[in-house]
C-alpha beads as a LAMMPS data file, in Angstrom:
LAMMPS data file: protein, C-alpha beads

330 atoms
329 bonds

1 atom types
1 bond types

-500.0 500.0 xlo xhi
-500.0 500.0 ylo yhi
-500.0 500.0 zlo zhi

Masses

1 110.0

Atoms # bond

1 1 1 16.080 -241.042 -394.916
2 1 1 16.961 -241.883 -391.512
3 1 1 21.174 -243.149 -391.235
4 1 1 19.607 -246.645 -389.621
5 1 1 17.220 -247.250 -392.051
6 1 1 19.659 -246.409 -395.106
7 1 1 22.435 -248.570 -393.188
8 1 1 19.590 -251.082 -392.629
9 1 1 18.707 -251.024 -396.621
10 1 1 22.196 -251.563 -397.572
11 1 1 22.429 -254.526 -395.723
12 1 1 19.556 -255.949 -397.252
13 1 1 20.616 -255.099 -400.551
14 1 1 24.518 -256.608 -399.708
15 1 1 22.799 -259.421 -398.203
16 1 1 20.648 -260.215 -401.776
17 1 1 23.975 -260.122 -403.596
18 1 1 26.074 -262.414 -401.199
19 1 1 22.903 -264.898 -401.247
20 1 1 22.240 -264.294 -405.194
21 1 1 25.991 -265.381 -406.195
22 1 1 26.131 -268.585 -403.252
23 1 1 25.670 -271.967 -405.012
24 1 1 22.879 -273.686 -404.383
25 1 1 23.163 -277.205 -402.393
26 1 1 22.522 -279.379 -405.903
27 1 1 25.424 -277.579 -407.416
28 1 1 27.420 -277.896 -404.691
29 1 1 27.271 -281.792 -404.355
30 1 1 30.504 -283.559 -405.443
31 1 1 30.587 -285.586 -408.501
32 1 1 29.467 -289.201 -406.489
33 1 1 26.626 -287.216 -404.531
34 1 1 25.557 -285.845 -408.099
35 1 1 25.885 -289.552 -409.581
36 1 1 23.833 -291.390 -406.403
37 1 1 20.829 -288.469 -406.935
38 1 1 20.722 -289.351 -410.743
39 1 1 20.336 -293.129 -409.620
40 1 1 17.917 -291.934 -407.848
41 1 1 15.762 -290.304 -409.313
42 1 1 16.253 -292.977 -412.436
43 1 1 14.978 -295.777 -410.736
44 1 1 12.045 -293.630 -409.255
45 1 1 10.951 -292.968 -412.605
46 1 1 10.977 -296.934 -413.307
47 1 1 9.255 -297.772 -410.079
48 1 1 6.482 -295.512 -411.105
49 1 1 5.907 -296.376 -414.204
50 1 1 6.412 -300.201 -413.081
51 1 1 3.267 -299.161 -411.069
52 1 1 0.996 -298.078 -413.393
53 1 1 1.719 -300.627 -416.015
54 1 1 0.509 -303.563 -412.730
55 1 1 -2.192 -301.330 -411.910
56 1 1 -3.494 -301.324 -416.024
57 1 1 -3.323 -304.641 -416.297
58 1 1 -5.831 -305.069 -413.687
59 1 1 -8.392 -302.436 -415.562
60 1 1 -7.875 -304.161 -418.510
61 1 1 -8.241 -307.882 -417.213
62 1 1 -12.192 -305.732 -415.733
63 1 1 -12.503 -304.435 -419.220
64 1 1 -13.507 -301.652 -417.696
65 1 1 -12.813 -298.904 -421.028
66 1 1 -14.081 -295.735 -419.356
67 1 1 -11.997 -296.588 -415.737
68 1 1 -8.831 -297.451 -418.084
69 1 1 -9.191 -294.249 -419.810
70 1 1 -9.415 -292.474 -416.400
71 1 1 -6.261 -294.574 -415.691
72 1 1 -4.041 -293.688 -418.957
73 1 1 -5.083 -290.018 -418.699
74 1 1 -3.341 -289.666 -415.137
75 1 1 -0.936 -292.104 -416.049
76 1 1 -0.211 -289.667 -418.962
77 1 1 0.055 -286.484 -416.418
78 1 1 2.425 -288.052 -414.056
79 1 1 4.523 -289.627 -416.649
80 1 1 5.049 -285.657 -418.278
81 1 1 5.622 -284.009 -415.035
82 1 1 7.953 -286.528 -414.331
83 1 1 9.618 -285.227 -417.757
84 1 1 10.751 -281.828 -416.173
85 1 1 13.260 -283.393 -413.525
86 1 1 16.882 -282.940 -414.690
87 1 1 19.736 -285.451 -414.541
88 1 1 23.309 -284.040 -413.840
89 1 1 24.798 -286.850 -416.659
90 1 1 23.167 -285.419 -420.027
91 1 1 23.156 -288.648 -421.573
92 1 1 20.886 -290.358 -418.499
93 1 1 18.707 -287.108 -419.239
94 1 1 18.382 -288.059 -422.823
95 1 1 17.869 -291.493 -422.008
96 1 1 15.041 -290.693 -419.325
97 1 1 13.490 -287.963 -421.982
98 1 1 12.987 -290.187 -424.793
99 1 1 11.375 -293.300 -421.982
100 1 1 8.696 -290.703 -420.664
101 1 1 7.834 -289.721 -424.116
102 1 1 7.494 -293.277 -425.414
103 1 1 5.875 -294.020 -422.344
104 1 1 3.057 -291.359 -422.842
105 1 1 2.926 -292.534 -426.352
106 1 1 2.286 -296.318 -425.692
107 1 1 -0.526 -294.827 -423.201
108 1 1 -1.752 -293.098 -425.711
109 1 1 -1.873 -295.838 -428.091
110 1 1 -4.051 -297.828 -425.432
111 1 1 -6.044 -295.242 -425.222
112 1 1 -7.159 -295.141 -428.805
113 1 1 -6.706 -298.668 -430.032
114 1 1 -7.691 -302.320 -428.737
115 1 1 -4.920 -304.331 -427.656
116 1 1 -3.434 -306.509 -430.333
117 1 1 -4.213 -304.029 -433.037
118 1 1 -1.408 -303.011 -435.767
119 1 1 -0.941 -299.570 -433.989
120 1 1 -0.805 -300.720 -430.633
121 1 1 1.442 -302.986 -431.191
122 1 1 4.069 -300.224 -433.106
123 1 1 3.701 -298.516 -430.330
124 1 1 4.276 -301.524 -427.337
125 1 1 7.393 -302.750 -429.476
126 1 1 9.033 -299.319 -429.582
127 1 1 8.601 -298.958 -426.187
128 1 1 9.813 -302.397 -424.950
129 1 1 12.907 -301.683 -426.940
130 1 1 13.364 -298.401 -424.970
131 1 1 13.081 -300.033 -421.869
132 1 1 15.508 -302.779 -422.766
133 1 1 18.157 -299.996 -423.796
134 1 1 17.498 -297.568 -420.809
135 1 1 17.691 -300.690 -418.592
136 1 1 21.213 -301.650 -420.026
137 1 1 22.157 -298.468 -419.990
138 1 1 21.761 -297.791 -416.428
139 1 1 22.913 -301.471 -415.390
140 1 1 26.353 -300.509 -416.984
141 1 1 26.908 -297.212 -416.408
142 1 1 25.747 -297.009 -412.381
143 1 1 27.407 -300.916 -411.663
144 1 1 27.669 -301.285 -408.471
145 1 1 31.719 -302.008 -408.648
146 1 1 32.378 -299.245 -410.498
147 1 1 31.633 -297.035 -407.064
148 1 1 32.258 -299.975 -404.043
149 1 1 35.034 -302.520 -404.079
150 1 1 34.253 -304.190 -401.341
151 1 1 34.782 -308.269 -401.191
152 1 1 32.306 -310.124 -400.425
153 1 1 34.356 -311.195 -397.169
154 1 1 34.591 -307.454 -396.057
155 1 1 31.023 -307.146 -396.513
156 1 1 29.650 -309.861 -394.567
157 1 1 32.396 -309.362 -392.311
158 1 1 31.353 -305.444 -391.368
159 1 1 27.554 -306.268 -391.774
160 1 1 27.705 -308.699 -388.998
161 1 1 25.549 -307.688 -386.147
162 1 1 27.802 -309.251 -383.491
163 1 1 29.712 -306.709 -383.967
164 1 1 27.626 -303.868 -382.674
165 1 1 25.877 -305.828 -379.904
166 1 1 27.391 -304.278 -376.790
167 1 1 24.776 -305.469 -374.074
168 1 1 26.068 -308.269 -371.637
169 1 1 22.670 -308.941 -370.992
170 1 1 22.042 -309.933 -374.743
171 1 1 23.225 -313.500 -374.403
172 1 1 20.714 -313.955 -371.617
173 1 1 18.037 -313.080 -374.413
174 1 1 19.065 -315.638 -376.698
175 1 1 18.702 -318.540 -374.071
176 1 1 15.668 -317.031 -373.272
177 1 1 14.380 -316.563 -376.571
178 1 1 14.045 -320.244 -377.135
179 1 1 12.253 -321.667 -374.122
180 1 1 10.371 -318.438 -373.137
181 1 1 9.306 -315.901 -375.965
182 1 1 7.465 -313.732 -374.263
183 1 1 10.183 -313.389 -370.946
184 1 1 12.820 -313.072 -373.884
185 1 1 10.679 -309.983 -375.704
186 1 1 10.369 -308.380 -372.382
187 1 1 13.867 -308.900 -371.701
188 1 1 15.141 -307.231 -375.333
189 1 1 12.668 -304.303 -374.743
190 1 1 14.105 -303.460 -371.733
191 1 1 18.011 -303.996 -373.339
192 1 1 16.606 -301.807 -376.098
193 1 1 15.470 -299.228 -373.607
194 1 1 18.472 -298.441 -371.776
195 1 1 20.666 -298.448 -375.199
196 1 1 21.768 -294.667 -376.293
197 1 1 23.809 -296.200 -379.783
198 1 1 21.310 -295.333 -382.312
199 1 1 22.984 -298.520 -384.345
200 1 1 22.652 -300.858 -381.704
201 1 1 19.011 -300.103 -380.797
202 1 1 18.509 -300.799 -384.406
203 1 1 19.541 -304.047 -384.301
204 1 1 17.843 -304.933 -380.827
205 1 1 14.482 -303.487 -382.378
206 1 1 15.290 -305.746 -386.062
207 1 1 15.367 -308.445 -383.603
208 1 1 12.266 -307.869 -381.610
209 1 1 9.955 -306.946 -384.650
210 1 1 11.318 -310.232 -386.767
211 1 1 10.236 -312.136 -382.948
212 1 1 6.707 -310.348 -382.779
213 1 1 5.965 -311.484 -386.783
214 1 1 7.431 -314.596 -386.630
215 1 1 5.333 -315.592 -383.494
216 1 1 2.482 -313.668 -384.587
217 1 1 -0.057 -316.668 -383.602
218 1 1 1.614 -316.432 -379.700
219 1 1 0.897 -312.526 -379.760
220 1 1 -2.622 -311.278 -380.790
221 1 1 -1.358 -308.548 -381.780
222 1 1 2.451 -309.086 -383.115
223 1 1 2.426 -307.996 -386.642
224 1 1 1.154 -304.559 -385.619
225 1 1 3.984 -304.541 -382.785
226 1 1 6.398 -305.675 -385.902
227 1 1 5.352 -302.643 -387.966
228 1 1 5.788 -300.246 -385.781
229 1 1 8.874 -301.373 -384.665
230 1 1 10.328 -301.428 -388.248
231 1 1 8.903 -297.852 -388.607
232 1 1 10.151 -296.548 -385.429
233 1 1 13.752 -297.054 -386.493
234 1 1 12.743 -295.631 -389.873
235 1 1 11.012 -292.778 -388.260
236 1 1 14.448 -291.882 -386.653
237 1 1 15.942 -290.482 -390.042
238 1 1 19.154 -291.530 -388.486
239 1 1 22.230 -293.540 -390.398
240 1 1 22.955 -297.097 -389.584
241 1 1 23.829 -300.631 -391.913
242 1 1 20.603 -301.738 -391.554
243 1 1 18.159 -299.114 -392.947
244 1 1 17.298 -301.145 -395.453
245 1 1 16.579 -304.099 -393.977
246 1 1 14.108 -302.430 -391.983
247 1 1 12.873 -300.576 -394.918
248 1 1 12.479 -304.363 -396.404
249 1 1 10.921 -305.756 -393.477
250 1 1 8.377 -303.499 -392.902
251 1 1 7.118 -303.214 -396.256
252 1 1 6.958 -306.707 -396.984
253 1 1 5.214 -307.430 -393.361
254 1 1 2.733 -304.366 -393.940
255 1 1 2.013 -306.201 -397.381
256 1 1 1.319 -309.528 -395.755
257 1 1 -1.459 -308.214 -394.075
258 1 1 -2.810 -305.953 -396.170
259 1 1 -3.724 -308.420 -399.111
260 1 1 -2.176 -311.299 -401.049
261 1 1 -4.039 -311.658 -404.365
262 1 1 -2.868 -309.941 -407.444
263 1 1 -5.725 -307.522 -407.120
264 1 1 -5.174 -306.735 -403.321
265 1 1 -4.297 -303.199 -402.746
266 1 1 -0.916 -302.617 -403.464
267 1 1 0.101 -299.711 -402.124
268 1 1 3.976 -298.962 -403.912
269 1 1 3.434 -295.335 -403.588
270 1 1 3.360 -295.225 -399.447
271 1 1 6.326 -298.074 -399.757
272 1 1 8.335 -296.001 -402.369
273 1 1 7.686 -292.348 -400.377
274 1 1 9.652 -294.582 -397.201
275 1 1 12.044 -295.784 -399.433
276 1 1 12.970 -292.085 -400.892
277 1 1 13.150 -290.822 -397.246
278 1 1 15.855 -293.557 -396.258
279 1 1 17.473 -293.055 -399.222
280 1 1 17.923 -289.279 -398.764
281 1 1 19.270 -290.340 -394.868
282 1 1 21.394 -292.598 -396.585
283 1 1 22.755 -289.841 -398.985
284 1 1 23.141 -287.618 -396.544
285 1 1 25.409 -289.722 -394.959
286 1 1 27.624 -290.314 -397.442
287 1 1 27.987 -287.001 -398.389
288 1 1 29.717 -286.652 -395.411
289 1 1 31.553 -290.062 -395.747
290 1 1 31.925 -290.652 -399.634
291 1 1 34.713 -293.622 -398.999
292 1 1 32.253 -295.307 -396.850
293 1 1 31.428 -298.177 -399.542
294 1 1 29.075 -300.015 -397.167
295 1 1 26.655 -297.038 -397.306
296 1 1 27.278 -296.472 -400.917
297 1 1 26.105 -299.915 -401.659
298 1 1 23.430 -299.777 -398.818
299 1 1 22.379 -296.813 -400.919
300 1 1 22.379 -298.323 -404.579
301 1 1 20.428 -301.564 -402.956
302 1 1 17.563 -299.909 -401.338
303 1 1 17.036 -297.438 -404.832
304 1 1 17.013 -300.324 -407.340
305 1 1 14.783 -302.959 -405.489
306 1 1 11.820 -303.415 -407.643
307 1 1 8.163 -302.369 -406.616
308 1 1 5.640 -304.917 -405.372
309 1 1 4.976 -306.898 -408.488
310 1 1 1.467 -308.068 -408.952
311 1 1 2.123 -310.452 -411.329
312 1 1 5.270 -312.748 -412.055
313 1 1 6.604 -316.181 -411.350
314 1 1 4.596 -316.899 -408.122
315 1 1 1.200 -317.610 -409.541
316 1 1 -1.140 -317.861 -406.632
317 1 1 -1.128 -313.979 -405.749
318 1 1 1.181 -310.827 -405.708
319 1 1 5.264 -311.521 -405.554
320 1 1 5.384 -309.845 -401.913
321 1 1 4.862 -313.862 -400.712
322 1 1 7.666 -314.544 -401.950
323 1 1 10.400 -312.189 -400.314
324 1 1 8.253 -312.488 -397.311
325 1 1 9.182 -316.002 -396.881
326 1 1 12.546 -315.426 -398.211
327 1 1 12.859 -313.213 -395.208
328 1 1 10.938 -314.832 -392.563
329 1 1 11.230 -318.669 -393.242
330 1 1 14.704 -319.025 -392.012

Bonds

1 1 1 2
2 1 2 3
3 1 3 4
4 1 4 5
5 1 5 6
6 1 6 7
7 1 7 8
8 1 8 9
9 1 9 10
10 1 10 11
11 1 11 12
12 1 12 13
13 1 13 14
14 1 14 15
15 1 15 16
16 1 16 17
17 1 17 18
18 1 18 19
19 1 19 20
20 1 20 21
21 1 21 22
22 1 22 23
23 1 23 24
24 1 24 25
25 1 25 26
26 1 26 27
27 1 27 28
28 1 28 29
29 1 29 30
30 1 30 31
31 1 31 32
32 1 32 33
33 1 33 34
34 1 34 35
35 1 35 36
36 1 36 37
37 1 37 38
38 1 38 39
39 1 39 40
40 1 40 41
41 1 41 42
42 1 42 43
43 1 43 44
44 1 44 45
45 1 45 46
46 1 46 47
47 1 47 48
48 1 48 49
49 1 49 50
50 1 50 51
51 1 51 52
52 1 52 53
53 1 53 54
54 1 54 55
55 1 55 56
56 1 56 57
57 1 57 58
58 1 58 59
59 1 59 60
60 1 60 61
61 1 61 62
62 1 62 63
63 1 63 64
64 1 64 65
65 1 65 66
66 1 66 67
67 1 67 68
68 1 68 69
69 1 69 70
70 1 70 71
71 1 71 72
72 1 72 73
73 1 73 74
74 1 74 75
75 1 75 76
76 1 76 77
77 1 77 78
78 1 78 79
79 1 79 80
80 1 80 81
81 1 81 82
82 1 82 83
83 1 83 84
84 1 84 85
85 1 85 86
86 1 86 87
87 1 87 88
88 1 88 89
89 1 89 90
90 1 90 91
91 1 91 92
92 1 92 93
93 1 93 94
94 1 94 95
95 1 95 96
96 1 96 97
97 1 97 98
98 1 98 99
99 1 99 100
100 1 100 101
101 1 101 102
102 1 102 103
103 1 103 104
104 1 104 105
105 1 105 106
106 1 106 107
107 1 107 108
108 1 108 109
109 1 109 110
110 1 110 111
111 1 111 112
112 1 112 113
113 1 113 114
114 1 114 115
115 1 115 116
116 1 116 117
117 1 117 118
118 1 118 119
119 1 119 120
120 1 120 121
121 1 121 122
122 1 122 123
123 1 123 124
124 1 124 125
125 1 125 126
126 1 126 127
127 1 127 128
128 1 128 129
129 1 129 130
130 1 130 131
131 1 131 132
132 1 132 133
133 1 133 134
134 1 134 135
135 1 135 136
136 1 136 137
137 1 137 138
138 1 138 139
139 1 139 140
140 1 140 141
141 1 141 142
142 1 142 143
143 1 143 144
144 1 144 145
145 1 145 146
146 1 146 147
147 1 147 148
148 1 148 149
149 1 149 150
150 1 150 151
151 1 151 152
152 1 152 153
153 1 153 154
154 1 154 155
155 1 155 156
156 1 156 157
157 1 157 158
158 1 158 159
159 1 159 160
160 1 160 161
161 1 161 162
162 1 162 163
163 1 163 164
164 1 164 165
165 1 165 166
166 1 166 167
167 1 167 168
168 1 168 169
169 1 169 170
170 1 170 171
171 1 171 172
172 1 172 173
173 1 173 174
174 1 174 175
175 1 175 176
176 1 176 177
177 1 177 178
178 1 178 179
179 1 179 180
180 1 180 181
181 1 181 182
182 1 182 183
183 1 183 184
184 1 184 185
185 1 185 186
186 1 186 187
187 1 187 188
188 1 188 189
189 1 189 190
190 1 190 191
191 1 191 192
192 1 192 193
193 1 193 194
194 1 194 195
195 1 195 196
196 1 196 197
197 1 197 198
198 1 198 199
199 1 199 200
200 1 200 201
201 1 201 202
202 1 202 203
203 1 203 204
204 1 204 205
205 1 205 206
206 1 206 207
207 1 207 208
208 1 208 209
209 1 209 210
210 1 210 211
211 1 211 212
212 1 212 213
213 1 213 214
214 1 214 215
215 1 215 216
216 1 216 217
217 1 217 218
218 1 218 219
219 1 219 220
220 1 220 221
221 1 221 222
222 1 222 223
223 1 223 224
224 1 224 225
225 1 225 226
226 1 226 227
227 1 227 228
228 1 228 229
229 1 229 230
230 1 230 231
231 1 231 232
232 1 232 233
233 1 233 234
234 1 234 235
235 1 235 236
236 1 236 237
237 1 237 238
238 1 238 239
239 1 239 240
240 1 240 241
241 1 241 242
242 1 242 243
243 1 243 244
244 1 244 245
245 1 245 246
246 1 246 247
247 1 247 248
248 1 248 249
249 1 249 250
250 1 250 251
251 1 251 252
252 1 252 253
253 1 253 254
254 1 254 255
255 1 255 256
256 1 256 257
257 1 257 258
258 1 258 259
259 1 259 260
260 1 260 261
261 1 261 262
262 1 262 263
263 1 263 264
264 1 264 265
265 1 265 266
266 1 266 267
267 1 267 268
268 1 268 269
269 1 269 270
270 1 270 271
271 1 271 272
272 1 272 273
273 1 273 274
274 1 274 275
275 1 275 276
276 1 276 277
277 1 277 278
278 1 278 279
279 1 279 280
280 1 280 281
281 1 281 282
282 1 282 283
283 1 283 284
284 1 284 285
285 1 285 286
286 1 286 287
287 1 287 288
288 1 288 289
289 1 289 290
290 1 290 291
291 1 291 292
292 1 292 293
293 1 293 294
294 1 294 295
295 1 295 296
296 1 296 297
297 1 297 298
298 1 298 299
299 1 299 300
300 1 300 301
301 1 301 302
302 1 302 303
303 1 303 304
304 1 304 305
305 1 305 306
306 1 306 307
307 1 307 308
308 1 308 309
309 1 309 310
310 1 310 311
311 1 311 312
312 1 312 313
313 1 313 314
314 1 314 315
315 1 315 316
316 1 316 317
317 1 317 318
318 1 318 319
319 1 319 320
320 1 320 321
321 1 321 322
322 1 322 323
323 1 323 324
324 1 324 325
325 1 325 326
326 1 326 327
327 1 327 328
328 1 328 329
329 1 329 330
């Protein structure tokens, strides 16, 4: 053999070692990075299943058995391939094990029996119960104060946009704003343009969105412009306090208009694949900054807010009307 290709081998082979022995990123997060990605992937889980169990209640209100089977049997696939992720705290793991499998069971119970029968309803209780624990349990072991200890002075206090807005000609906007909305949105685009602060743009483009929705009868075409402008600053994949609010925004906008009723298409999954993305920006972040509590709790905020809920106190359609005008009608 040839001295460069042996030399060349050997390398290879030292190289496969070196690489074989290095940790792998997981196992080399710290203990709060390890904690934040069981949260995670936790609430995921709940989200998911939250999902289905909206989704089945609108087959079963149809009474349509062979689409409900269809249903329960994918339900039933997702819910064990969800069963192979692994938690870092082995009691969480235990906890999320035993959910998934009652989970599957109480689909399977569906499946077999009519709702309201003896073993349905073994099945439903068990599972409700499991729920309730795995709930408390992850309310009181991943509270919020046991990783941020922030008042609620400092927050509001460091949340304030005011404090970020650097552009003279900002002021200008807000007279505007009121007399002239269209001269004022032409005004904050062009702010927004000349901006380089990835934090600051975000708040000029909050602003601008928030204008194009809440005038959306002035602008043909303003809740469009909204989205996209909510997107845009998620599409950046870039840190900042208000990732979540744009996150919010944008899926509760995008909801508006894409149906109101308790059957409208709901769709969590294209909401909840956004919402993992700015988590992981989020995460990424603080693994880089682990005192930096208002990211922390920007993280544990965004990865706990509950799905679009079909049905629930609001009676008159799905419960995205209500934030919506918790958001807008101020």
């Amino acid at each position: 053999m040839p001295y460069s290709c042996y030399f060349l081998h050997m390398a290879i082979a030292i190289l496969s070692c070196v690489s074989a022995r290095l940790p792998s990123p997981s196992s080399m997060d710290t203990n709060l990075v390890s904690t934040l990605k069981d949260v995670q992937k936790a609430y995921d889980v709940l989200h998911r299943v939250d999902d289905q169990e909206e989704q089945l209640h609108l087959y079963v209100a149809d009474d349509d058995q062979e689409q409900i089977r269809q249903f329960l049997s994918q339900c039933i696939k997702t819910c064990n391939g969800l069963k192979r992720q692994v938690y870092g705290n082995t009691i969480l793991n235990m906890h999320m094990q035993e959910y998934l499998d009652l989970t599957v069971k109480n689909y399977q119970a569906i499946d077999k029996s009519q709702v309201g029968q003896k073993e349905y309803k073994k099945e439903s209780d068990s599972y409700n119960t499991r729920r309730s624990n795995l709930s408390k349990f992850l309310v009181t072991t991943y509270a919020l104060d046991h990783f941020v200890h922030l008042s609620e002075e400092a927050y509001w206090k460091t949340i304030d946009k005011k404090n970020y807005v650097r552009s003279k000609r900002y002021s200008d906007y807000l007279k505007l704003k009121g007399s002239n909305i269209r001269q004022a949105l032409n005004l904050l685009d062009s702010i927004c343009g000349i901006s380089t602060e990835f934090q600051e743009k975000t708040i000029y483009q909050l602003e601008a969105a928030d204008q194009y929705e809440k005038h959306s009868k002035t602008f043909s075409d303003g809740s469009n412009i909204a989205i996209k402008k909510y997107q845009a600053i998620l599409g950046e994949k870039q840190y900042c306090l208000y990732l979540y609010e744009a996150w919010l925004k944008w899926r509760a906008v995008s909801q508006q208009h894409t149906g109101l009723s308790k059957s409208s298409d709901i769709p969590n999954d294209r909401y909840d694949e956004a919402r993992d993305q700015v988590a992981n920006v989020i995460l990424a972040h603080i693994r880089q900054n682990e005192k930096d509590e208002m990211a922390i709790n920007q993280f544990f905020v965004i990865v706990t807010h509950d799905i679009i809920f079909r049905f629930g106190d609001y009676p008159y359609g799905n419960q995205n009307t209500v934030e919506y005008h918790e958001i807008f009608d101020k």
